[in-house]
C-alpha positions in Angstrom: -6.1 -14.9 12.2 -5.1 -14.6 8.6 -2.0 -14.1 7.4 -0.6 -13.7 3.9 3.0 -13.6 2.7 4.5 -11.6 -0.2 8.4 -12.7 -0.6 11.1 -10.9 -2.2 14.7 -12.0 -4.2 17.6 -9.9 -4.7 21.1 -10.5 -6.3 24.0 -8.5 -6.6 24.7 -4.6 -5.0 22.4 -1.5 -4.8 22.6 -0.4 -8.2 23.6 -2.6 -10.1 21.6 -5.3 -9.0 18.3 -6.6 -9.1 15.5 -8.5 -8.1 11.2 -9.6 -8.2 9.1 -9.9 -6.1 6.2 -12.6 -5.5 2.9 -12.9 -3.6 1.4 -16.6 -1.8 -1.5 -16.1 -3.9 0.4 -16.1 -7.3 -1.2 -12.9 -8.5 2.6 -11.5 -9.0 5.0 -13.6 -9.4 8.5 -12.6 -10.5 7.6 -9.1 -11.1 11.2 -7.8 -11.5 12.1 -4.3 -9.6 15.5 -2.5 -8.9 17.3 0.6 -8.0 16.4 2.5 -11.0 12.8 1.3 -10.9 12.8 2.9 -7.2 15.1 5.6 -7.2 15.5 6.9 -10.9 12.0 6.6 -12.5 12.5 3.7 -15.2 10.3 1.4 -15.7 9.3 -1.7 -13.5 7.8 -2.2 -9.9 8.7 -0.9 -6.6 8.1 -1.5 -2.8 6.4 1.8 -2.8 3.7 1.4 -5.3 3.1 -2.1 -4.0 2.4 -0.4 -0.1 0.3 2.4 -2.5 -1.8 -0.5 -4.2 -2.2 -2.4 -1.2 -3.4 0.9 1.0 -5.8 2.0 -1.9 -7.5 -1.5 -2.5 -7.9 -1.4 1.8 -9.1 1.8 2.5 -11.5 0.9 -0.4 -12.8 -2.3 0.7 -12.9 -0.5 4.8 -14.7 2.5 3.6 -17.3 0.2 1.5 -18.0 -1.8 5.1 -18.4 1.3 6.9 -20.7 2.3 4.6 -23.1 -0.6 5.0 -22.5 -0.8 8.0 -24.4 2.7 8.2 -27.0 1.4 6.3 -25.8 3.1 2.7 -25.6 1.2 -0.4 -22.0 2.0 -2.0 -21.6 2.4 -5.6 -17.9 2.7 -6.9 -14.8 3.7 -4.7 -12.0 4.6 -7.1 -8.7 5.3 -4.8 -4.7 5.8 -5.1 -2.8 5.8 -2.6 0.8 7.9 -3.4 3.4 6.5 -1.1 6.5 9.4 -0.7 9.9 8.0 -0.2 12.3 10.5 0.8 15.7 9.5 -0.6 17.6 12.6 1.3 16.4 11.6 4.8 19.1 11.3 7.2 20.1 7.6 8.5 18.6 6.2 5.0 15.6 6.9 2.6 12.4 6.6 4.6 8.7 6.6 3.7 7.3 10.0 5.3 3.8 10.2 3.4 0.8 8.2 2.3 -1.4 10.5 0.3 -4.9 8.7 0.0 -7.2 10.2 -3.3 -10.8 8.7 -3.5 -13.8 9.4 -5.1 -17.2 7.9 -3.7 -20.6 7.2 -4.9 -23.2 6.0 -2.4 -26.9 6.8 -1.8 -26.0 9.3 1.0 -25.8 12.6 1.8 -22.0 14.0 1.0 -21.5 15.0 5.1 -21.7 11.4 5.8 -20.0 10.1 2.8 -17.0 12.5 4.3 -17.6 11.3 7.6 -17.5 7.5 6.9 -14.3 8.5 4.4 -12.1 10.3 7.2 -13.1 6.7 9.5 -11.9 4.7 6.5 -8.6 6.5 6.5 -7.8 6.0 10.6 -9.2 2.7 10.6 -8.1 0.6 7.5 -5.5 -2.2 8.3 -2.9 -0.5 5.5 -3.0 2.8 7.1 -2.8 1.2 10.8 -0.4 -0.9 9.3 2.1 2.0 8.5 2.4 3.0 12.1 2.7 -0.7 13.4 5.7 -2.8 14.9 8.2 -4.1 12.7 9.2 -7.4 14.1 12.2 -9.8 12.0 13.9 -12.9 12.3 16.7 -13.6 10.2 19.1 -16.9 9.6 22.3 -17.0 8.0 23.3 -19.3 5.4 
């Protein structure tokens, strides 16, 4: 099994706090985010584009594997992946949408290319990964 580990630090209250964010590999590290960055539009990082990042680079690399896998020699899978937070939602804001935008080149015919996308989608870890169990352990102190 593999497992990888992004962590998270924040100090102070909603608003008027803040904090960054880090991944075990070191590729961000101390990225700063806060309640403006996620709620009001200013500048800096978020848990949602993070989840949209992390669900475009998947769906890219599972969509290139089912394409070989089919015998087809991918060219370039460009993707986004626009996570919707809904702020208004009863009990909290919540996630309620991950819109998925690719366009593919391969040596295929475009039925298949839609086929193999519309797989991609169901099956890549990020997008089974936003239906999964939430598990948690917490300490105090």
């Amino acid at each position: 099994m593999i497992e990888k580990s992004g962590s998270a630090v924040w100090s102070g209250g909603l608003k008027a706090g803040s904090g960054t964010v880090s991944t075990e590999s070191g590729a961000l590290d101390g990225i700063a985010y806060s309640h403006a960055s996620r709620f009001e539009g200013k500048a800096g990082c978020n848990p949602e584009e993070l989840i949209g990042a992390a669900h475009a680079a998947c769906y890219a690399m599972f969509l290139s594997a089912l394409m070989e896998g089919a015998g087809i020699k991918p060219g370039t899978i460009a993707t986004t992946s626009t996570v919707t937070l809904d702020a208004t939602t009863e009990g909290g804001p919540t996630v309620v949408a991950a819109h998925l935008v690719a366009t593919v080149t391969g040596d295929a015919p475009e039925e298949k290319l839609l086929e193999l996308a519309e797989q991609a989608k169901a099956g890549c870890p990020i997008s089974k990964l936003l239906r999964a169990e939430v598990t948690l352990e917490v300490s105090v102190g």
